[in-house]
C-alpha positions, 0 to 999 in steps of 0.5 A: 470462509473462502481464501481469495488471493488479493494480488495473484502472482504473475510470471515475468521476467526471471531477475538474477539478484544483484549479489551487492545491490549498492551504488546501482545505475540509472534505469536499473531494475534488480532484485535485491536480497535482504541479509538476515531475512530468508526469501524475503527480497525486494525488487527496486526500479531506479528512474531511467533518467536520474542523474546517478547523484542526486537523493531519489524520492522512494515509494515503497509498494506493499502487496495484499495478503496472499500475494508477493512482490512479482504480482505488485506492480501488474495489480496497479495496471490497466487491464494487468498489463504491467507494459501500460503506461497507466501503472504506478511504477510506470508513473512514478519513474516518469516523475523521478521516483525510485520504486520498490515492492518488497516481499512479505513472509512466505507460507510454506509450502506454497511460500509466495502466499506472502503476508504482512504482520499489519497489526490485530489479533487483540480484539481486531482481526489479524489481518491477513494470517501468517505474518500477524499470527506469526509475530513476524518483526515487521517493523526491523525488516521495513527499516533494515529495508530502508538501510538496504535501499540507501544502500543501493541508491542515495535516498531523499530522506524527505521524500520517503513514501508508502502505499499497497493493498488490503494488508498492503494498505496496513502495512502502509497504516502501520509504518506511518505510526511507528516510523514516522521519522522515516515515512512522509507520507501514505496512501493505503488502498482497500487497508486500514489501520488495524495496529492502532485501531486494536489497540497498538502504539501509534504516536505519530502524524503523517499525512494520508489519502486513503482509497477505498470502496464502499461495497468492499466485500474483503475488507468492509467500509464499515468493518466487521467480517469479510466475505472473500478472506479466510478470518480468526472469526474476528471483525476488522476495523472500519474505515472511519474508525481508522480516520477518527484516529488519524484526525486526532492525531493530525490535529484535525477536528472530527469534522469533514467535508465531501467534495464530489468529483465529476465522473470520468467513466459513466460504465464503471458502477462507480462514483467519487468523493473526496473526504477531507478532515477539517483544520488539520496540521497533516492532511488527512484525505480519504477517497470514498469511491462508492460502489467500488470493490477490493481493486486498485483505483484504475488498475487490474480487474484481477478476480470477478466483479461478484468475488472482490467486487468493482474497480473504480476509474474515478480514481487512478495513480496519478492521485496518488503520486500527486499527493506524494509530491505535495508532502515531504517531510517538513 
């Protein structure tokens, strides 16, 4: 099988770390190393207006296998300009929310080929390689994350949320079962829940909005091989496999209904309807963008059309930072 980079990594600005990454400003935007963790910083936007006291809310930003916290941002753009408006950090900090994107495990030589250990490797896939073949403890590091990022700024404990693609996306699935004290709230993309669908310990409710394309040729609606992904030679899980899981979790009945959206842009290939689970006590939301690819919803075109398929307008950023504000820890 082909490998195919799910979030290509693009040059920008050089960031020097911050030697301490505590108490930053307003407005600051730094790279922050992780004490314990070889090459595996983050990057952290403070919102510009923010009072320099007050608890932040804080996204946390996932990238794909294959890709590394540089590109994160530029694969939630319009066009992959990391200057538009329309991109999530952008957004978020617009809404008052701290913004971060941390890095996978490397692969050497190429060590910005970055992976998450998002769960497989039973019966399921071990998406998306390195970090999941490796065993890499990727639950310490999310919470030695969260110790670092309130480190650096005081954090609504509240109002903690996470999202990213493909093996981003389970990364995201992954946290919200084993940190469900931590995390409020989750909006995979183009990812779902491999640790618990291949039979890991998943004992948590949290709310999700899932996006996700029904002609996804890196990680199939319905499951099974992917087209554009080098494989163990086994099958991921399927989206509604995911949600059948998260609706019993969430107290939902296994019933849903679709509530089409009128669409927004007649050229893209692309339709949208929202599936809701029915008589919830966490909102379990999935967005079945139909004819939509492996891509951020209103974001980058970042390979062919005919190599990870279409990116959907019917959907954009501000989905999902809406369902963020909507769901804070009770």
């Amino acid at each position: 099988m082909r490998w195919i980079l799910l979030v290509v990594a693009v040059a920008g600005c050089h960031l020097d770390y911050a030697a301490e990454c505590v108490n930053l400003p307003a407005g600051s935007h730094a790279a922050c190393t992780m004490p314990g963790w070889v090459d595996r910083a983050f990057e952290l936007d403070v919102p510009p207006q923010w009072d320099g006291r007050s608890p932040l809310p804080v996204i946390l930003v996932f990238h794909g296998g294959g890709g590394n916290r540089d590109g994160t941002n530029r694969t939630t753009c319009a066009n992959g300009d990391v200057g538009d408006p329309s991109c999530l950090v952008a957004q978020a900090l617009a809404r008052g929310y701290a913004v971060v994107a941390p890095d996978g495990t490397g692969s050497r030589p190429l060590r910005n080929i970055r992976t998450w250990n998002a769960g497989g490797g039973h019966q399921l896939q071990c998406v998306s390689g390195g970090g999941c073949k490796s065993h890499v403890d990727d639950l310490r590091y999310a919470t030695e994350l969260l110790d670092r990022i309130g480190a650096a700024i005081p954090v609504d404990a509240r109002r903690v949320f996470a999202t990213g693609i493909s093996n981003g996306g389970a990364m995201s699935h992954r946290l919200a079962c084993q940190l469900p004290d931590r995390i409020a709230a989750i909006a995979p993309v183009s990812g779902a829940n491999e640790w618990a669908d291949d039979g890991d310990a998943c004992d948590a409710r949290v709310p999700i909005r899932q996006f996700h394309g029904t002609e996804d040729p890196c990680w199939p609606f319905d499951g099974g091989a992917a087209a554009c992904l080098q494989d163990d030679g086994k099958a991921k899980t399927s989206v509604m496999a995911t949600f059948a899981g998260w609706a019993t979790r969430n107290g939902c009945s296994q019933t849903f209904a679709d509530t089409p959206r009128a669409e927004r842009d007649l050229a893209d290939g692309t339709t949208l309807a929202i599936r809701a689970w029915q008589g919830c006590a966490a909102t379990t939301e999935l967005f079945v963008i139909t004819g939509g690819g492996h891509t951020w919803p209103g974001g980058w075109q970042y390979f062919s059309d005919d190599t990870v398929g279409r990116v959907s307008h019917e959907a954009d950023n501000a989905d999902i930072l809406d369902f963020f504000d909507a769901h804070p820890h009770p």
